[in-house]
Legacy VTK file of the C-alpha trace (Angstrom):
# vtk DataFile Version 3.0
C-alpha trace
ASCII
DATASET POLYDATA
POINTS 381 float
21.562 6.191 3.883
20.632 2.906 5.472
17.696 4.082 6.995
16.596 6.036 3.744
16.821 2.356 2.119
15.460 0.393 4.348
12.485 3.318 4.082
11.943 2.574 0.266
11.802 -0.511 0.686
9.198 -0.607 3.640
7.177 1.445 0.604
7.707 -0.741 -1.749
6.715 -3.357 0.103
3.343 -1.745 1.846
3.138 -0.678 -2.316
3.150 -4.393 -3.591
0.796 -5.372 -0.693
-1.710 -2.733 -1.926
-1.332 -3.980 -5.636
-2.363 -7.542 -4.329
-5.151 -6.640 -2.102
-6.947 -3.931 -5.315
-5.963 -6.691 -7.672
-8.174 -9.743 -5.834
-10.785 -7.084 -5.137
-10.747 -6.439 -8.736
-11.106 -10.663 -9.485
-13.999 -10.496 -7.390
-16.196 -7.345 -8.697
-14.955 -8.597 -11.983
-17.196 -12.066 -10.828
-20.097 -10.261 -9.527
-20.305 -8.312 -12.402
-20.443 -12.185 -14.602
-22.608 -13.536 -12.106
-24.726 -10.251 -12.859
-24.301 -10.630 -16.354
-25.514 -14.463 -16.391
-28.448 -13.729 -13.843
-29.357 -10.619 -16.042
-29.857 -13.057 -19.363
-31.855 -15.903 -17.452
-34.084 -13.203 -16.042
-34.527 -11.909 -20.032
-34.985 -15.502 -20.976
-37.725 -16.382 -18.205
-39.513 -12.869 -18.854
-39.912 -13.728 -22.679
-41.491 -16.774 -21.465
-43.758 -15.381 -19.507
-44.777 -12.858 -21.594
-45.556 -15.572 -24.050
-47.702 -17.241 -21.563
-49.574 -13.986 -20.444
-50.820 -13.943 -24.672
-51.753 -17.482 -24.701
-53.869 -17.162 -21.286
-54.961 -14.327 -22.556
-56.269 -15.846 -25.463
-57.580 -19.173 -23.652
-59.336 -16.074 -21.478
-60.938 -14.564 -23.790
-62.593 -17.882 -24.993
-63.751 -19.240 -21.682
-65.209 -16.002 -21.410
-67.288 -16.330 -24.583
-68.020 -19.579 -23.626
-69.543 -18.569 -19.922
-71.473 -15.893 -21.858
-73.236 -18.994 -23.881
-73.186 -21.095 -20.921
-75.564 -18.172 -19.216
-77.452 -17.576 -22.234
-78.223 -21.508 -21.655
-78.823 -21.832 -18.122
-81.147 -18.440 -18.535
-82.936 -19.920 -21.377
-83.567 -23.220 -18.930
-84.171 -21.375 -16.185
-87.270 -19.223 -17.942
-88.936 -21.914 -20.087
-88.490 -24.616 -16.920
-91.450 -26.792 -17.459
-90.300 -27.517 -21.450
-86.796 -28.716 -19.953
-86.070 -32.243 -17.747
-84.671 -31.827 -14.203
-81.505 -33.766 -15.956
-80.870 -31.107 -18.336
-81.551 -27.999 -15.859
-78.740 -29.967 -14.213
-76.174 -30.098 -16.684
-76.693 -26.583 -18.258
-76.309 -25.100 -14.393
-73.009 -27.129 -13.846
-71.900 -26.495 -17.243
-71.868 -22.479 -16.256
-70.458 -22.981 -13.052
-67.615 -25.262 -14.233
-66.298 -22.384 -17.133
-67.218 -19.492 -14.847
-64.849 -21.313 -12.201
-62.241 -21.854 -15.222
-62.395 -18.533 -16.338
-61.623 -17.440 -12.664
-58.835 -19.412 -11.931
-57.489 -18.292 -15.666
-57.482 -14.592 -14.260
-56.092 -15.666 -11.487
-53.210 -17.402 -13.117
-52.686 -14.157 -15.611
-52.303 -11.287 -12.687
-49.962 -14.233 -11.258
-48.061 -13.939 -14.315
-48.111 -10.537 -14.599
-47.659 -10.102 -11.390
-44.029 -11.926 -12.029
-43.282 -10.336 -15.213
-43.139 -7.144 -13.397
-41.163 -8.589 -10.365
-38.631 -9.572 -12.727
-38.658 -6.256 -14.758
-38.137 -4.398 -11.596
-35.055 -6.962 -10.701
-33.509 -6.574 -14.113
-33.112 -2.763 -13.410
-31.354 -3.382 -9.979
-29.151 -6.002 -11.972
-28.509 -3.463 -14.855
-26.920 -0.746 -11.927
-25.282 -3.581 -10.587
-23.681 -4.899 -13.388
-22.743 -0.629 -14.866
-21.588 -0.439 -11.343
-19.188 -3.501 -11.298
-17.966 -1.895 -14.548
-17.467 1.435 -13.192
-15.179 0.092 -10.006
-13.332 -2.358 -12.534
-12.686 0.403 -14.690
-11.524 2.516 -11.732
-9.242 -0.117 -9.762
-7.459 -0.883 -13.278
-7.140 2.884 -12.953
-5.158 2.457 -9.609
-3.797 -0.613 -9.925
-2.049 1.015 -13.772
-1.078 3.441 -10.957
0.312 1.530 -8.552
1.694 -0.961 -10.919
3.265 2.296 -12.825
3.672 5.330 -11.372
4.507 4.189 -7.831
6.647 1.107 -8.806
9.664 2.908 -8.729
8.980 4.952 -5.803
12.725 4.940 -4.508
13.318 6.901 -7.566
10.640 9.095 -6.514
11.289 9.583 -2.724
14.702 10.260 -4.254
13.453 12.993 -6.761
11.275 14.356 -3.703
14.445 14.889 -1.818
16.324 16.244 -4.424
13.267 18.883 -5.073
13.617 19.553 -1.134
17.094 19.924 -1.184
16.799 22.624 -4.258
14.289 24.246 -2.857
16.569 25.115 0.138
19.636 25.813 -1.851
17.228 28.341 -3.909
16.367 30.505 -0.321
20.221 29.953 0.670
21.152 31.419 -2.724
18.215 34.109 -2.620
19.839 35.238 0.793
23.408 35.312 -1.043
21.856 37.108 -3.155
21.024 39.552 -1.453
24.001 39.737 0.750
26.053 40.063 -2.464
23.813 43.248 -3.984
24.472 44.841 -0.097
27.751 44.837 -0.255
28.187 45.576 -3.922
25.865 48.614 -3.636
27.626 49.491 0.146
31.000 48.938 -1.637
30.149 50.967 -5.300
27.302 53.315 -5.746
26.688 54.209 -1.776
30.608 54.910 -1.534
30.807 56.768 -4.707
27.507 59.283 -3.946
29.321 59.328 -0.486
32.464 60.711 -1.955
30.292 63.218 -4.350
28.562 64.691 -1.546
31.650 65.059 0.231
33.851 66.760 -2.843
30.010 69.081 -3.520
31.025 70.378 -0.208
34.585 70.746 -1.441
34.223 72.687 -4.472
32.246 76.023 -2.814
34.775 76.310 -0.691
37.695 75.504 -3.234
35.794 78.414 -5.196
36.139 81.010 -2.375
39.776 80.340 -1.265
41.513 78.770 -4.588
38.997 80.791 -7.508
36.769 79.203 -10.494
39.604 77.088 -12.795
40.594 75.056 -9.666
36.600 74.709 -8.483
35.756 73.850 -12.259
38.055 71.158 -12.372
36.910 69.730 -9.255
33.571 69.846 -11.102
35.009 68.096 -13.614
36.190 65.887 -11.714
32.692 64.971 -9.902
30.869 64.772 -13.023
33.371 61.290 -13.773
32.511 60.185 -10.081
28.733 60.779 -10.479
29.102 58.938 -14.192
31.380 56.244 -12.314
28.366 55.222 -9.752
25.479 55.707 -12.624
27.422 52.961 -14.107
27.411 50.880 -10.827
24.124 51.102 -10.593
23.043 50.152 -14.196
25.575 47.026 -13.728
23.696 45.545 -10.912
20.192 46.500 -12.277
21.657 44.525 -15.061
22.958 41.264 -13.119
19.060 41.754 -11.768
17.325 41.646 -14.939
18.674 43.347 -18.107
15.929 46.499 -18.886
16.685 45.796 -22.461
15.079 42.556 -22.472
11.578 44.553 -21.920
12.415 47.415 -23.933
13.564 45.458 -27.165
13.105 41.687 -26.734
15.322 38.257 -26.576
17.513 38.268 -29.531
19.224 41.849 -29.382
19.292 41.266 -25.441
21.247 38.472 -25.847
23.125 39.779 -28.487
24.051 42.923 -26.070
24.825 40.699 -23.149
27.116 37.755 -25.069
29.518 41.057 -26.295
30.005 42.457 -22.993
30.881 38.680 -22.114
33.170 38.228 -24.615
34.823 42.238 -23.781
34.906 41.452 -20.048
36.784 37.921 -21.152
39.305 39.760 -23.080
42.078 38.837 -21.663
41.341 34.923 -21.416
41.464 35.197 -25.007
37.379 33.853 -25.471
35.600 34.182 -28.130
31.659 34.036 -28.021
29.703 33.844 -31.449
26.256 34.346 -31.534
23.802 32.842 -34.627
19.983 33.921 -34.957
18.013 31.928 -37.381
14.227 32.728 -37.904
12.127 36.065 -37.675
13.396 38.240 -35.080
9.959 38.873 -33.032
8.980 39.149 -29.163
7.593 35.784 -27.227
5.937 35.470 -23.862
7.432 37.918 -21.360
8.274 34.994 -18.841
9.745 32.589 -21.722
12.103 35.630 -22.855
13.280 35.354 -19.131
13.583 32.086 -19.309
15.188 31.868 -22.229
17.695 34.239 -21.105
18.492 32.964 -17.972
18.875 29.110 -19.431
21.479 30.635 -22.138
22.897 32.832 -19.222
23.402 29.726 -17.067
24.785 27.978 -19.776
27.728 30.684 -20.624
28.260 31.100 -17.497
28.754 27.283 -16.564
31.436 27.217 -19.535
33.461 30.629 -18.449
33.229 28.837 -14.395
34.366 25.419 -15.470
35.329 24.159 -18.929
38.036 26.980 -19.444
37.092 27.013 -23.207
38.782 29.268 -26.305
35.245 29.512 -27.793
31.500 29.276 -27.247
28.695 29.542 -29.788
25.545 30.163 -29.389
22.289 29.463 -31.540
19.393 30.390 -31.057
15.747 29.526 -33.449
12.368 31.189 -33.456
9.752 29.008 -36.032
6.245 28.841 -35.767
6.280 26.279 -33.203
8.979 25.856 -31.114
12.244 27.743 -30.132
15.641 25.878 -29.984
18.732 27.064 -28.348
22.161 25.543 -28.643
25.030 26.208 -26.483
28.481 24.670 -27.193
31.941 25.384 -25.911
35.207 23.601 -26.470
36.349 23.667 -23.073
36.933 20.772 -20.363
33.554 18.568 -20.847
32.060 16.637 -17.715
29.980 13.582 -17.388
26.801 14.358 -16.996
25.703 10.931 -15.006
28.147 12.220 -11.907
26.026 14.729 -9.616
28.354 17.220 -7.930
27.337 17.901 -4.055
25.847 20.757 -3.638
25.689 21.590 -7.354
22.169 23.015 -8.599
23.136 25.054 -11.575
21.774 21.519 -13.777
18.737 20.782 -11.778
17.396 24.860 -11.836
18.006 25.000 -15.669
15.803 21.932 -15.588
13.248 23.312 -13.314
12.995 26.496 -15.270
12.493 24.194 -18.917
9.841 21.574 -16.861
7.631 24.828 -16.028
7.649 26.066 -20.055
6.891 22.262 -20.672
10.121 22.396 -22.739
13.482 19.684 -23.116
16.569 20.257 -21.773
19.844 17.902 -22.926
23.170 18.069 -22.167
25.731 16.317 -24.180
29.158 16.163 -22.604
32.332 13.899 -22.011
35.592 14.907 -20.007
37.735 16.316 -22.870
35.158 16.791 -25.963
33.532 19.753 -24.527
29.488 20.298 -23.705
26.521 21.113 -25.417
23.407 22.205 -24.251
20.031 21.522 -26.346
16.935 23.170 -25.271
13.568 23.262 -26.740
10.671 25.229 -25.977
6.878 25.245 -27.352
5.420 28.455 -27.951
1.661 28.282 -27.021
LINES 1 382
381 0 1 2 3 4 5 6 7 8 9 10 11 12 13 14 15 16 17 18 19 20 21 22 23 24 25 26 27 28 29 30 31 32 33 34 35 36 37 38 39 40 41 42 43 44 45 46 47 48 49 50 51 52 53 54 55 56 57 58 59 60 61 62 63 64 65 66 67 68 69 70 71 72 73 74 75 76 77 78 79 80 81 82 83 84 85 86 87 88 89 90 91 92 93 94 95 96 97 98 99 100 101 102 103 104 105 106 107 108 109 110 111 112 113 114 115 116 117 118 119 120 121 122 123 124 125 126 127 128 129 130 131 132 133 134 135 136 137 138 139 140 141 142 143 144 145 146 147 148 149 150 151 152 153 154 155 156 157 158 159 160 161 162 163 164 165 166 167 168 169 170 171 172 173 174 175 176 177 178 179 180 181 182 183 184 185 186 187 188 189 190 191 192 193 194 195 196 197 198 199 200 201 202 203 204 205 206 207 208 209 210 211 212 213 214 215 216 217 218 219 220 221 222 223 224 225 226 227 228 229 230 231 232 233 234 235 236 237 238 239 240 241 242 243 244 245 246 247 248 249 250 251 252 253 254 255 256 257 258 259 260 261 262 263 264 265 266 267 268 269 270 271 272 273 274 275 276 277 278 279 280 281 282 283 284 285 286 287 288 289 290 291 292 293 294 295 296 297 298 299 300 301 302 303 304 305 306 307 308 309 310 311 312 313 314 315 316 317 318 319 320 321 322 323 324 325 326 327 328 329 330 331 332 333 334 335 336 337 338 339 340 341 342 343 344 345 346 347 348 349 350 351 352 353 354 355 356 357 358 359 360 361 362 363 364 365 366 367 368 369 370 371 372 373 374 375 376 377 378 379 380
């Protein structure tokens, strides 16, 4: 027990650790995701700039470029009628072209700069968009675990407890299938195999009673085989019974259960118990494996009273809608408190098990004196 504790809370610790460790890692994706953010809006900012710069050079481009086409014109016109022109004004109209053909040159220059930044920036922004999703998608994921962690595995002594419960049913199940099957061994060893024993034996009998004794006393013998032979045919159908009862495939839950509770009641005669049975809805078949189930969980639940409560009476109720079927099993006998596990008791836990796997509810209501009750509910699909 002290190691088991000390275990859980080795766990819990190692747990808590974790929760620290994916909670600062959260804190800091959470940042670079921000830093992201604020990076991703000054590269927007700087990108409208430039684009607003790329139209105005444009512009300022396009007029240099009108104004080198003059400046040519000029110097051309200069250049052809030489003699009309002075050596001054050759002069100016040649460095007039140069200058705005050298401005309109460095203005190109300075647009594919631009544009050469714009589309630096673009390609940035899309590395800082997957980024940024990115940062979102592990946030979104470590809440994820640490809702997990925080949750789920907070109470993991409960859990490792659970776990070993599970284990421990699980190994009372194959002890109880074995049993089991010791039980039906001896039952059929001790009642049908003894009884077909005893008919083959007396079939031998009765030729030769025939021969030496004549036909009355050899008819009677007969007579007396047939209530042998009848004797193990019953035998046989009890057990098959106890296995699963055939009239639960042949005609369904409710007349099944109807059948079974009066042979309950009959076989109980003489404790003086009576068993009522209620059906409220429209008597029609379910699921194969929930009219098993169903069985079984009322079976368990009669049979837990008749073992251990010692009651006068036990009703059952049982409700087919549309939705949902509800079964109610009360008895006036001994009550128990429910909190107190019994060692080596899985009767509780199985009927549990059996509800959990039809997604169902099982409660028991119970005090020592007052009697139980047992609520189930069951969805039909």
């Amino acid at each position: 027990m002290t190691a088991d504790y000390l275990n859980v809370k080795t766990i819990d610790k190692i747990i808590q650790n974790m929760i620290e460790t994916v909670d600062h890692s959260k804190t800091e994706i959470f940042e670079i995701g921000e830093q992201s953010r604020n990076d991703y809006m000054s590269i927007i900012d700087e990108i409208k700039k430039i684009k607003k710069m790329v139209i105005e050079i444009i512009e300022e481009e396009e007029a240099l470029d009108r104004e080198v086409r003059k400046a040519r014109k000029r110097l051309s016109e200069v250049s052809k009628y030489f003699n009309k022109y002075s050596e001054e004004e050759v002069r100016r109209a040649y460095e007039h072209a140069h200058n705005l053909q050298v401005k309109l040159t460095m203005t190109r220059q300075i647009e594919k700069q631009l544009r050469n930044r714009r589309d630096e920036l673009e390609r940035r922004i899309v590395g800082i968009q997957e980024t940024i999703e990115r940062a979102d998608r592990l946030v979104t994921q470590i809440s994820v675990v640490l809702n997990y962690l925080t949750g789920d595995l907070k109470n993991v002594s409960e859990i490792v407890a659970d776990a070993r419960e599970k284990q421990e049913f699980g190994l009372k199940i194959i002890e109880a299938q074995e049993e089991e099957r010791k039980r039906l061994s001896r039952e059929m060893h001790d009642g049908p195999a003894q009884l077909l024993a005893n008919v083959m034996m007396r079939s031998d009998l009765i030729e030769k009673i025939y021969r030496e004794r004549g036909i009355e006393e050899a008819l009677e013998e007969i007579r007396g085989l047939k209530k042998t032979i009848r004797e193990a045919l019953y035998e046989v159908r009890h057990i098959i019974y106890d296995l699963r009862p055939m009239a639960l495939d042949d005609l369904g839950l409710v007349p099944t259960l109807k059948k079974y509770l009066q042979t309950v009641e009959e076989y109980n005669k003489h404790r003086n118990i009576f068993i009522d049975f209620v059906f409220i809805g429209t008597e029609r078949r379910l699921d194969s494996k929930m009219e098993v189930a169903l069985f079984r969980l009322i079976q368990e639940s009669v049979q837990n009273a008749l073992k251990h409560a010692n009651p006068t009476e036990i009703q059952v109720k049982l409700e087919i809608n549309e939705t949902k079927v509800l079964a109610v099993i009360k008895d006036d006998g001994a009550g128990f408190d429910p909190t107190i596990k019994k060692e080596g008791s899985f009767g509780i836990r199985g009927m549990k098990e059996r509800v959990e796997l039809l997604e169902g509810k099982l409660k028991i209501l119970s005090d020592k004196g007052c009697g139980t009750k047992v609520l189930i509910e069951i969805p039909i699909k």
